[in-house]
C-alpha positions as CSV (number, residue, x, y, z in Angstrom):
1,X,-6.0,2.2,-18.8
2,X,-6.9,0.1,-15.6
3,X,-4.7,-0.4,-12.3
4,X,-2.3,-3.4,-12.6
5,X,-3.9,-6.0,-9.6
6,X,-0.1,-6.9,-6.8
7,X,-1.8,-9.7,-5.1
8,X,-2.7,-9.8,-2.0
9,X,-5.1,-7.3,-0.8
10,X,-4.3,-6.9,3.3
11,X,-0.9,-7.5,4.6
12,X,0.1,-10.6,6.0
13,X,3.3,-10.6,8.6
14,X,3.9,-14.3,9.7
15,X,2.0,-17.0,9.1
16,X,-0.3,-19.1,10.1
17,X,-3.4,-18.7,13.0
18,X,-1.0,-17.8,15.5
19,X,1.0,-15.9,14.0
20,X,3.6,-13.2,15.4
21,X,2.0,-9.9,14.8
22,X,4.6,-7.0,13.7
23,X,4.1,-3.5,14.3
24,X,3.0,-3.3,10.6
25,X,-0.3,-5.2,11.4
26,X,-0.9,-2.4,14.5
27,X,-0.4,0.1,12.5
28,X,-2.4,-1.3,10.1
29,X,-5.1,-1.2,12.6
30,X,-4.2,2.4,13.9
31,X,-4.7,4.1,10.2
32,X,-7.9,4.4,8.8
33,X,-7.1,3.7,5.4
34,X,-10.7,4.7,4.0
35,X,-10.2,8.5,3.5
36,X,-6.4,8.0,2.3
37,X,-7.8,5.6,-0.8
38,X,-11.1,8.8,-1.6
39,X,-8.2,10.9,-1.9
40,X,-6.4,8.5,-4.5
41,X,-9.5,7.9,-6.4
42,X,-9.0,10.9,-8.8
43,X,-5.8,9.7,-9.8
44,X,-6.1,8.9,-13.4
45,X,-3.7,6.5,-15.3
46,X,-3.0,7.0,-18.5
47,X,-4.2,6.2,-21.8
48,X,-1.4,4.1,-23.0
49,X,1.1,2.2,-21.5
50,X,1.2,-1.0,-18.7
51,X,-1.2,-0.6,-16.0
52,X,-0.5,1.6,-13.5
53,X,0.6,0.3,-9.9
54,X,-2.5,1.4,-7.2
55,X,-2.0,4.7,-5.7
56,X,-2.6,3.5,-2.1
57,X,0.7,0.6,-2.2
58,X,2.8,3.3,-4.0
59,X,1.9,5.5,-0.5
60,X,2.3,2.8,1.6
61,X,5.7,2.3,0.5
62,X,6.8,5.8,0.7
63,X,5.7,6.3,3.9
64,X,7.9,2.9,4.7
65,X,10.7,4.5,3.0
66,X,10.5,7.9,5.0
67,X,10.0,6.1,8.3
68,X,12.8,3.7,7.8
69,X,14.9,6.7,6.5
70,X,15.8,4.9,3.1
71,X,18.0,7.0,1.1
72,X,17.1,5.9,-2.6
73,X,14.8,7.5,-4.1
């Protein structure tokens, strides 16, 4: 089974050339995301079933959730 595709591929805070940046985009550019997504690679989805969401966003957005201290899980 393959990984379901969310759009846009790099954040983008703002818009436009002169955009405001946000403290996601430096962060963005404090991480390097390369070894984060060989680790994920050996994540295997399932046979059957909807596509499965990519391992990378799904860490992104946890680590979102733990620095912002959201509650739900």
């Amino acid at each position: 089974m393959s990984r379901r595709r969310i759009g846009q591929e790099t954040p983008q805070f703002g818009s436009g050339p002169g955009r405001n940046r946000s403290s996601l985009d430096a962060l963005k550019a404090l991480i390097d995301w390369v070894p984060i997504v060989r680790e994920f690679e050996v994540i295997s989805c399932a046979a059957k079933g909807e596509p499965a969401w990519p391992p990378l966003a799904l860490f992104k957005a946890l680590l979102i959730a733990v620095w912002s201290d959201l509650s739900d899980v």
